[in-house]
C-alpha positions as CSV (number, residue, x, y, z in Angstrom):
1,X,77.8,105.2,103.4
2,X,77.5,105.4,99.9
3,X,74.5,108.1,98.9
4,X,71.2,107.2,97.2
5,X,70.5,108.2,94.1
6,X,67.1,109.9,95.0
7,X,68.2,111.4,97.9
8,X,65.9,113.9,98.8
9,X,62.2,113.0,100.0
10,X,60.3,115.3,97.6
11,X,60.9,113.5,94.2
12,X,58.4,111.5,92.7
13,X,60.2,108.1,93.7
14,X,58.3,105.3,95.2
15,X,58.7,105.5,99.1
16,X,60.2,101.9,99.1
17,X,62.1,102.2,95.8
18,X,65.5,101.3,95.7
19,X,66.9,104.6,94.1
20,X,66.1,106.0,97.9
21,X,68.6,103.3,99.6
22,X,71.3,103.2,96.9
23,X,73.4,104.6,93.9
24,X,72.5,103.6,90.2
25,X,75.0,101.5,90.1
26,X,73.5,99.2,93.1
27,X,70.2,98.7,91.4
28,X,68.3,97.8,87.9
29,X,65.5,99.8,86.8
30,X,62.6,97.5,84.8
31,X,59.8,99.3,82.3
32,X,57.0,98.4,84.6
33,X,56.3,95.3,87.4
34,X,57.0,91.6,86.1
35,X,57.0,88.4,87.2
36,X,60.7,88.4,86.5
37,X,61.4,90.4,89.6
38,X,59.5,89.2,92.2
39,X,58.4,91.0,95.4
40,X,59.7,90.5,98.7
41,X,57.5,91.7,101.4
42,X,60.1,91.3,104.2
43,X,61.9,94.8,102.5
44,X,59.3,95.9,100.4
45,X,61.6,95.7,96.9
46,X,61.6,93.5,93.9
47,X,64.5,91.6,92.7
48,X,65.9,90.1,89.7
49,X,66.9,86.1,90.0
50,X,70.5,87.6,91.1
51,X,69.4,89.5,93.3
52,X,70.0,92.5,92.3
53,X,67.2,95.3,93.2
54,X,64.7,96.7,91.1
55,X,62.4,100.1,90.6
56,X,59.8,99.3,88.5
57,X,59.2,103.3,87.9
58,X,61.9,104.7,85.3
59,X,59.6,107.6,84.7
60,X,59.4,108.1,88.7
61,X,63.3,107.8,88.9
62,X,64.3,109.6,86.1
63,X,66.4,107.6,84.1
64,X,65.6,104.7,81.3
65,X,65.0,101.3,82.2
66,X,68.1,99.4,82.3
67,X,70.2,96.8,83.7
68,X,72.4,99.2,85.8
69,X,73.7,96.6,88.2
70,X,73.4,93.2,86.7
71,X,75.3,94.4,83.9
72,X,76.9,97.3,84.6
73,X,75.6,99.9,82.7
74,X,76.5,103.4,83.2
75,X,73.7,106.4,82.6
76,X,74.0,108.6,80.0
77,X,72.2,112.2,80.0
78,X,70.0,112.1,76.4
79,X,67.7,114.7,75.4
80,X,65.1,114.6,72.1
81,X,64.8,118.3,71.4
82,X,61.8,119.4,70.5
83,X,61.1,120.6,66.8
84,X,59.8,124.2,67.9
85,X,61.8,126.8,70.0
86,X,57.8,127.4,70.8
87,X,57.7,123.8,72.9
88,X,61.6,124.4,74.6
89,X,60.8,125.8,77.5
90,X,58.2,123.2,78.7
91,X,60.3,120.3,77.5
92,X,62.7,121.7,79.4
93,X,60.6,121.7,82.7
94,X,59.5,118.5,82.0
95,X,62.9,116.7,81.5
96,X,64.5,118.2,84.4
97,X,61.7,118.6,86.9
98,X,61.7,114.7,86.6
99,X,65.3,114.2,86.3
100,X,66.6,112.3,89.3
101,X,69.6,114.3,91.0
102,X,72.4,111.7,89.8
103,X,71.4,112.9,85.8
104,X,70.4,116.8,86.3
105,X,73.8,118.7,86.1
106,X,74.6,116.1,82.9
107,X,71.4,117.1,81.6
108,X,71.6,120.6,82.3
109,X,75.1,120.9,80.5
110,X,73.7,118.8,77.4
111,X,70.6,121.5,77.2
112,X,73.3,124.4,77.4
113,X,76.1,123.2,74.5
114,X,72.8,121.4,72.3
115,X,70.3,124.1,72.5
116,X,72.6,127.2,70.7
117,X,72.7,125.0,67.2
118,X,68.6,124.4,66.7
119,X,68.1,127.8,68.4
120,X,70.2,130.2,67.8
121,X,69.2,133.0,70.2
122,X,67.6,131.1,72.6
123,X,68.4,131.8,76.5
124,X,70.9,129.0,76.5
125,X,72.8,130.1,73.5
């Protein structure tokens, strides 16, 4: 059995999303609900025309919406680091507190090798 990419019970993901049933790769993730993906109530997802699931949360899952299965799109770890070493810390909490497990260790070694330049002296450094 192939894991889930939300794995665990205690992250923010919708009981019923999809991200709890299968890896990135198996499902799309939309910006919000649409007609486009319509749900079923037999299983409780939405789906695209293809069939492909959906999650209708990207901020509950962790990753930007994207067409992850229908077209094969791969995730990519990004970060936006702050201006301020001031605000680094609690970006920090925030992007990996809600980081789904299948982007934190990409995420965690882009912080390391992209915090030393803007902050030099910082803990990552």
């Amino acid at each position: 059995m192939v894991d889930a990419f939300v794995p665990y019970e205690r992250h923010p993901a919708c009981g019923v999303c999809p991200a709890r049933r299968f890896p990135l790769e198996e499902f799309d993730v939309a910006e919000r609900p649409s007609r486009d993906f319509p749900f079923n109530p037999e299983d409780g997802h939405r789906y695209t025309a293809d069939g492909a699931p959906v999650c209708v949360h990207p901020d509950k899952v962790g990753v930007p919406a994207a067409r992850y299965k229908s077209d094969g799109i791969s995730l990519t770890a990004e970060l936006a680091l702050p201006d301020s070493a001031d605000e680094l810390a609690e970006y920090l909490r925030e992007v990996l507190h809600g980081a789904a497990p299948g982007v934190l260790d990409a995420l965690v070694e882009k912080a390391a090798s992209e915090i030393g330049s803007p902050f030099p002296g910082s803990q990552c450094d």
